[in-house]
C-alpha positions in Angstrom: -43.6 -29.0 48.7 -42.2 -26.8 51.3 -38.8 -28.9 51.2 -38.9 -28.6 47.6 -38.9 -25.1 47.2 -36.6 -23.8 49.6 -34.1 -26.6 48.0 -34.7 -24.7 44.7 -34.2 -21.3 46.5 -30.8 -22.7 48.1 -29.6 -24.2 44.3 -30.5 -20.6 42.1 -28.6 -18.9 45.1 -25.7 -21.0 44.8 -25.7 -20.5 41.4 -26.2 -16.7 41.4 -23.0 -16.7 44.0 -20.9 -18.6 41.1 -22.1 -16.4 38.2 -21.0 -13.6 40.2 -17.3 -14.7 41.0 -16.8 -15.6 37.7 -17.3 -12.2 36.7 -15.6 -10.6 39.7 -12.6 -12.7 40.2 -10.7 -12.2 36.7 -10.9 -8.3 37.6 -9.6 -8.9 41.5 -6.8 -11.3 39.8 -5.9 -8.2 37.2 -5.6 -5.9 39.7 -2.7 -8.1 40.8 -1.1 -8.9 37.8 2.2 -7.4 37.5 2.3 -8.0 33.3 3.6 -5.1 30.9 2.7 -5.4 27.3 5.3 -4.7 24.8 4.0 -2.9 21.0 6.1 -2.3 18.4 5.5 0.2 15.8 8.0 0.8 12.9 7.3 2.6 10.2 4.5 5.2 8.6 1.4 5.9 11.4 -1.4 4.4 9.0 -4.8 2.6 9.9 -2.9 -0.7 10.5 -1.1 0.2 13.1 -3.7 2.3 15.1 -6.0 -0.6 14.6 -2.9 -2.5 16.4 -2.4 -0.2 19.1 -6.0 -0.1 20.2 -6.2 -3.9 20.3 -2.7 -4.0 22.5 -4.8 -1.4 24.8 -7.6 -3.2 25.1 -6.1 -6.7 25.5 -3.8 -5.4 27.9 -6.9 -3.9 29.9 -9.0 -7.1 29.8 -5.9 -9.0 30.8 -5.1 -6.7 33.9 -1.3 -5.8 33.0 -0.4 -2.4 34.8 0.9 -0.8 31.9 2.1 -0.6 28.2 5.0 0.2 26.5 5.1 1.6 23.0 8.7 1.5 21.3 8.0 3.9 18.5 10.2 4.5 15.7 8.2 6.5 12.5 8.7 9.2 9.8 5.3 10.8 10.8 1.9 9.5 8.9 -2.0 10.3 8.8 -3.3 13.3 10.4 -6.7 10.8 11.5 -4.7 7.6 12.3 -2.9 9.8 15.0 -5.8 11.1 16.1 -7.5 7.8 16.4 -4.6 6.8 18.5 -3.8 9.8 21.0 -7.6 9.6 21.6 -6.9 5.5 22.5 -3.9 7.1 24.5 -5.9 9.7 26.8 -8.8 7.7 27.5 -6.7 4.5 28.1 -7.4 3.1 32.0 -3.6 1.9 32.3 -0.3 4.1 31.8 0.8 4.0 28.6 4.7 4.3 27.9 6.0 5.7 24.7 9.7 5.0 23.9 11.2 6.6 21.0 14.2 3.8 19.9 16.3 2.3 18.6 19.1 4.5 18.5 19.1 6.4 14.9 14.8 6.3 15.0 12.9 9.4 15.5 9.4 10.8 16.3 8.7 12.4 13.8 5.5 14.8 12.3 2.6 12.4 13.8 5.1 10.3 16.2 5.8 13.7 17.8 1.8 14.0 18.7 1.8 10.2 19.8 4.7 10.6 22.3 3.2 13.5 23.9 0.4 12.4 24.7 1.4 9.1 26.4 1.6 9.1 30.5 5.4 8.9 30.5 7.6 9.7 27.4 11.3 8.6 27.0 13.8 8.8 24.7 16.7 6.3 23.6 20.4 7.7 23.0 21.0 9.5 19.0 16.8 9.9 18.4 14.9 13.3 18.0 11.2 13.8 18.0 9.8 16.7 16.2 9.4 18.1 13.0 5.2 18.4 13.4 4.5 20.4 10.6 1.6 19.3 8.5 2.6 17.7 5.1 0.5 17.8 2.4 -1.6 14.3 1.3 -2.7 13.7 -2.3 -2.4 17.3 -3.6 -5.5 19.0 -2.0 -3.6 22.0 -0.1 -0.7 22.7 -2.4 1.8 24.8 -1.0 2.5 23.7 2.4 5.8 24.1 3.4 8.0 20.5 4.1 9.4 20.0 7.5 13.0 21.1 5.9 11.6 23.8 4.9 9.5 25.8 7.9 6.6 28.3 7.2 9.1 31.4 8.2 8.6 33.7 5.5 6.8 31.4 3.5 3.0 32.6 2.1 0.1 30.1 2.9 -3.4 30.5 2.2 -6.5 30.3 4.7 -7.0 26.7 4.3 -3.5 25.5 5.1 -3.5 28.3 8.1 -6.8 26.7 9.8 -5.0 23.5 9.0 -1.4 24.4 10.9 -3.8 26.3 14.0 -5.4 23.3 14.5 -3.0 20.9 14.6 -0.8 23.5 16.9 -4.1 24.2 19.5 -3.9 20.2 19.5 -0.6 19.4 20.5 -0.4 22.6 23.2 -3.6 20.7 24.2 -1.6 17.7 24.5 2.0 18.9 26.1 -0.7 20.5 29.0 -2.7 17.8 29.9 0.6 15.8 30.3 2.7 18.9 32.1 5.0 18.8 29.2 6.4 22.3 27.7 3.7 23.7 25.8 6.3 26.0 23.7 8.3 23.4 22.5 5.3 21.2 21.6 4.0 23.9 19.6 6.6 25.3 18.0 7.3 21.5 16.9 4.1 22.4 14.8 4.8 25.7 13.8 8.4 26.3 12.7 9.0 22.5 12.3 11.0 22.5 15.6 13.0 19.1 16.0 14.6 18.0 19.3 17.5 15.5 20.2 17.1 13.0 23.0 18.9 15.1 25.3 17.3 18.3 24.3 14.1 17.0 24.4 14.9 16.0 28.5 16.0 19.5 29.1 13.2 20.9 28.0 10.7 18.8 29.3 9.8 17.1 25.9 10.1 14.0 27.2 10.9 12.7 31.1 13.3 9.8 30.5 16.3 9.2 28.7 17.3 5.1 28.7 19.5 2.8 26.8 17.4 0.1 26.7 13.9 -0.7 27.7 15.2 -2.5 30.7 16.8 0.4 31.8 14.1 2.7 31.5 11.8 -0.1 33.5 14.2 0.6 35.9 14.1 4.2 36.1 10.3 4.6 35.9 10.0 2.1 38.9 7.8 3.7 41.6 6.4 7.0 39.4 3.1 8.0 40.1 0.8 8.6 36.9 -2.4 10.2 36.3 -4.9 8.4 34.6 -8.4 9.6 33.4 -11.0 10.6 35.6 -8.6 11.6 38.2 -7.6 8.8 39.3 -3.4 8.2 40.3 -1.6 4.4 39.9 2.0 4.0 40.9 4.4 2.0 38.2 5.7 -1.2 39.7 7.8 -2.4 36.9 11.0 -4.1 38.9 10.5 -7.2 38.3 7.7 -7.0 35.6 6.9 -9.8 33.3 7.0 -8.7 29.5 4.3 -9.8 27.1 5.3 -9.1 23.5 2.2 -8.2 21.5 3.0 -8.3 17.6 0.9 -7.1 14.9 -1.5 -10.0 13.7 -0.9 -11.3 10.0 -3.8 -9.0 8.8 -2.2 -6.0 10.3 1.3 -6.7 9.7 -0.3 -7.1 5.8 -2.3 -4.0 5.5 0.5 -2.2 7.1 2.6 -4.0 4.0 0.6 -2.9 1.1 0.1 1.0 2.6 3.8 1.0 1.8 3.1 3.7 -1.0 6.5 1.3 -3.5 4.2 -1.3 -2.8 0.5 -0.2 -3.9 2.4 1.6 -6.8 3.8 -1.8 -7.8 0.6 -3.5 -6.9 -1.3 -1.7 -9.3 1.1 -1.9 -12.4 1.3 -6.1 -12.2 -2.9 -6.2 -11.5 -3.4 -4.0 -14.6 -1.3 -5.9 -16.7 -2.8 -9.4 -15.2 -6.1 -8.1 -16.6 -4.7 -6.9 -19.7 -3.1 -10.5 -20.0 -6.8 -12.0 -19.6 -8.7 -9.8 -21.7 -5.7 -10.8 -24.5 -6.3 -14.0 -23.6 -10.1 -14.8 -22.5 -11.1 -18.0 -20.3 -7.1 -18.5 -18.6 -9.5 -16.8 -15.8 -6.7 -17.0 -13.4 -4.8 -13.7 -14.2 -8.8 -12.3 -14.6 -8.8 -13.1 -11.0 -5.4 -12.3 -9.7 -5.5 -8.5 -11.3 -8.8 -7.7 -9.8 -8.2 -8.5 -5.9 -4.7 -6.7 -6.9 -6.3 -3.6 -8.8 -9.2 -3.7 -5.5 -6.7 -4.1 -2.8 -4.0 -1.6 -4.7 -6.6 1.1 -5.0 -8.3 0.7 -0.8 -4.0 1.3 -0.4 -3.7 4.4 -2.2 -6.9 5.8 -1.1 -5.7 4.7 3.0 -2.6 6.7 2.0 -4.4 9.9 0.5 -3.2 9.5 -2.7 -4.2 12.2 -5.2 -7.2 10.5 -7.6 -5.7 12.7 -10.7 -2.6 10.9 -10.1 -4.6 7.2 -9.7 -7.0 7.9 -13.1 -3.9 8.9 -15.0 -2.1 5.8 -14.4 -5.5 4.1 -15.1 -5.7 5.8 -18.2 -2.5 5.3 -19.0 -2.8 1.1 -19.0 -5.9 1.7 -21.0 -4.1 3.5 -24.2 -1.6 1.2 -23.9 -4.1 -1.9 -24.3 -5.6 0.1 -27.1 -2.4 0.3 -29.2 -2.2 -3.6 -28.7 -6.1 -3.8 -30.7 -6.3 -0.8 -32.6 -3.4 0.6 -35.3 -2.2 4.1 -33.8 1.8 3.6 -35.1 2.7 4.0 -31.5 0.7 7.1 -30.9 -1.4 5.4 -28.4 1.8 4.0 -26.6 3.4 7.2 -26.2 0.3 8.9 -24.9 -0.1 5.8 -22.8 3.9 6.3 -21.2 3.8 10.3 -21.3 0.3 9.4 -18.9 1.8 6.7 -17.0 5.1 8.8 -16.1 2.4 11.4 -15.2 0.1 9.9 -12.8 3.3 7.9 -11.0 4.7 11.9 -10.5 1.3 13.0 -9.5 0.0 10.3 -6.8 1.7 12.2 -3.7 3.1 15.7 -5.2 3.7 17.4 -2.1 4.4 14.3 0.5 7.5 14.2 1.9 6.4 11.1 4.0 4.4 8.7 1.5 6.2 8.9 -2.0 7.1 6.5 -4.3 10.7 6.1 -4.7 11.8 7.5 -8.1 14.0 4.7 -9.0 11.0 2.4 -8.6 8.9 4.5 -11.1 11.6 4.5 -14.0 11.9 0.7 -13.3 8.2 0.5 -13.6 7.5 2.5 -16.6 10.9 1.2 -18.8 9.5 -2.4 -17.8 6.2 -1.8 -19.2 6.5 0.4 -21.8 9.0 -2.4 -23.2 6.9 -5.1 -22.6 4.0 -2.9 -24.6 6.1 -2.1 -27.5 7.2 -5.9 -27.6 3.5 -6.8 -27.6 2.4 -4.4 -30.2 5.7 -5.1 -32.7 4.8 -8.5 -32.5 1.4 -7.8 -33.6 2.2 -5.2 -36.5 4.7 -8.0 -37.4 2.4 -10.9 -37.9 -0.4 -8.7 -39.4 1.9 -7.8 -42.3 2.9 -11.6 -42.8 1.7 -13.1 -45.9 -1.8 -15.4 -45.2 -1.2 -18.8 -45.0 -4.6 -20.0 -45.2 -7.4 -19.5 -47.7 -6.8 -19.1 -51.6 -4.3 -16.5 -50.5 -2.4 -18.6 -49.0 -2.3 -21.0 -52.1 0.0 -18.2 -53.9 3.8 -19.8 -54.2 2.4 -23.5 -53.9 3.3 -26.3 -55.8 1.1 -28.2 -58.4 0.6 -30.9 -61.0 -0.2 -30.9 -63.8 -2.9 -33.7 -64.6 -3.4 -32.4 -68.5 -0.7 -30.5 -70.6 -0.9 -26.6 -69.8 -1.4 -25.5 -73.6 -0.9 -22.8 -72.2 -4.5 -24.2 -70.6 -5.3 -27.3 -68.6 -5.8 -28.7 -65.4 -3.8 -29.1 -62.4 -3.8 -30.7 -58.9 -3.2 -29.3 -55.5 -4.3 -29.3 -51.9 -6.4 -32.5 -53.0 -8.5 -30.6 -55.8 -8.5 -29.8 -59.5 -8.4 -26.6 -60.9 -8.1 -24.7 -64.3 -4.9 -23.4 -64.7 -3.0 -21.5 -66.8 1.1 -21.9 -68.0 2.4 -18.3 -67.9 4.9 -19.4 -70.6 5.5 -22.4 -72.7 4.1 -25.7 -71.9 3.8 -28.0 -69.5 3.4 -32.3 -69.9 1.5 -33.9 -67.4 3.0 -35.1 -64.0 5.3 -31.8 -64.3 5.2 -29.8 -61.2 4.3 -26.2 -61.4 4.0 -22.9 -59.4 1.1 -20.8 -58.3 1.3 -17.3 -59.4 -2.0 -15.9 -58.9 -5.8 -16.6 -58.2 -8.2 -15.2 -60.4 -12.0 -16.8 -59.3 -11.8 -20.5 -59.9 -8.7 -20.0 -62.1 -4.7 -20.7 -61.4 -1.9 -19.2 -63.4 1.1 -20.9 -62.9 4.7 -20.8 -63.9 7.4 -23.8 -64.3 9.2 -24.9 -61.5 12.9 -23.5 -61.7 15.1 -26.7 -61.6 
């Protein structure tokens, strides 16, 4: 019994020494790993792509690379997407690398935020970063000035004022933690300050100026960087392997349909798949089709701040136009339903000069339905005002024949059944074919059949 348990003591021991290396050594084999990731973001700073940046951070972390590099090209974006990511970028326990390129791309509005508050900032040849000033989203602080045209001499009211203070006590907050120029970063804010690539190294924007990412791996070599909680790393990068982290199909497609062209288009083709299975009930496949369309349209426009006034009025807009197709208006209906549609497409981001919906793509839109509508509701007025073809209506212009003579009274034959009928004029023998006039109860009046 003795031997027993200490050979039971020896076995959970040698066990608890394995479950303990497993855990310890993929952190001792991190430390050593000499991996930088790679993130690319292009475009508007929505939810997708801070979702995709905080998954490069993390995976990066759990995977022990020594640091991350963020090629960042953007017009600006979401005030809370940004957020969401400089708060990834502060408390992040590996130097993060923001590099404004390709040559022609910018930093704009939120990318200005982002690149200051990285742990190293650079800057490719013919970019600028800048141009911070807050944009208005869907219409709910009209009358902020655009970043062409800055808030000098411009009146603004107390809720766009707490608005600009905050964002500008934010980015000084930023450019300090970082030792970058606090002026500059706030003016960027302010008065809508934008930099060049080489202004933005003079003034300490920024502290690296490169070509291509290989060249600023090269120049970054050996800096020492801060990280949170005090402590200090040194960048090895000569020699580095490069891991290219894309955007994941998910991302890459709710970064897709944030595209404000795209959720406008979205929404037009889901409303008129609906309208094409209400016309048409139990096809079930356009029924399905417009509604993950009209859902996934309207979770785009509401990621992108779109003004609801804008949305309903479009919404309203499909809904008059649907009418006209059931109910007779003489086109009042459709041109209420146009004048709302031109309307809401105007009104879904009034004062954005970073989401909008190109203009071209909204006259396309709204000549393309209004001409399928008024297609649709002529072809309806057209076969409503056709004679009936069925019924005793219908009977009116057929041919008959006669089975007695029509003195002017007899009986004829037609559409297999006998009838009384009357000759309008003279007579008519039997086996002679005549017309049908009129209907009157169970009674033809007919007329001879011109030769």
């Amino acid at each position: 019994m003795v031997k027993w348990s200490r050979l039971s003591r020896l076995v959970g021991l040698i066990a608890l020494l394995m479950w303990s290396l497993s855990i310890i050594t993929p952190h001792i084999l991190g430390a050593s790993n000499n991996s930088i990731y790679v993130l690319h973001v292009e475009g508007p700073i929505v939810p997708a792509v801070a979702d995709y940046l905080h998954r490069g951070i993390s995976e990066a972390v759990d995977n022990g690379a020594q640091a991350i590099v963020v090629e960042l090209d953007t017009p600006g974006g979401l005030v809370t997407s940004a957020q969401d990511i400089i708060q990834d970028f502060l408390a992040s326990r590996i130097p993060i690398i923001v590099y404004v390129s390709p040559a022609g791309g910018w930093a704009g509005s939120a990318g200005a935020f982002i690149t200051l508050a990285a742990h190293v900032a650079a800057m490719a040849p013919s970019t600028f970063i800048g141009a911070a000033h807050p944009v208005t989203m869907g219409g709910s602080t009209p009358g902020l000035p655009s970043p062409s045209q800055p808030g000098e001499g411009t009146t603004t009211s107390p809720v766009e004022e707490k608005m600009v203070n905050a964002l500008a006590s934010s980015i000084r907050s930023i450019a300090e933690q970082r030792h970058r120029n606090v002026n500059i970063a706030e003016d960027m804010v302010r008065k809508s300050v934008a930099k060049t690539d080489s202004e933005a190294l003079e003034l300490n924007i920024i502290e690296y100026r490169a070509e291509n990412l290989q060249e600023l791996l090269d120049k970054v070599n050996g800096r020492k960087v801060s990280l949170t909680g005090g402590l200090e790393t040194t960048l090895n990068t000569k020699g580095a392997t490069l891991v290219e982290l894309k955007m994941s199909p998910i991302e890459r497609f709710l970064q897709t349909i944030s595209d404000p062209n795209i959720a406008y288009i979205m929404l037009s083709l889901a409303v008129l798949a609906i309208f094409v299975e209400i016309s048409n009930p139990g096809i079930i496949l356009p029924g399905v089709i417009g509604g993950i369309g009209l859902l996934t349209a309207l979770y785009a426009l509401g990621t992108l701040q779109a003004n609801w006034t804008g949305i309903a009025l479009i919404l309203l807009a499909f809904g008059l136009l649907i009418a006209d197709v059931f109910a007779t208006s003489h086109g009042v209906l459709t041109v209420g339903g146009v004048v709302s549609l031109a309307l809401g497409s105007l009104l879904l981001f009034p004062d954005s000069n970073i989401f909008r919906v190109n203009p071209w793509i909204i006259i396309l839109v709204i000549s393309i339905i209004t001409a399928f509508f008024i297609f649709i509701v002529t072809a309806v007025v057209r076969t409503q005002r056709q004679p009936q073809t069925t019924g005793r209506e219908g009977m009116i212009g057929m041919s008959a024949i006669a089975r007695t003579p029509l003195e002017p009274t007899g009986e004829v034959f037609t559409h297999g059944e006998l009838w009384q009928a009357t000759i309008d004029e003279g007579k008519a023998e039997p086996g002679e074919e005549v017309i049908i006039t009129k209907i009157e109860g169970l009674k033809l009046w007919v007329t001879k059949k011109k030769s």
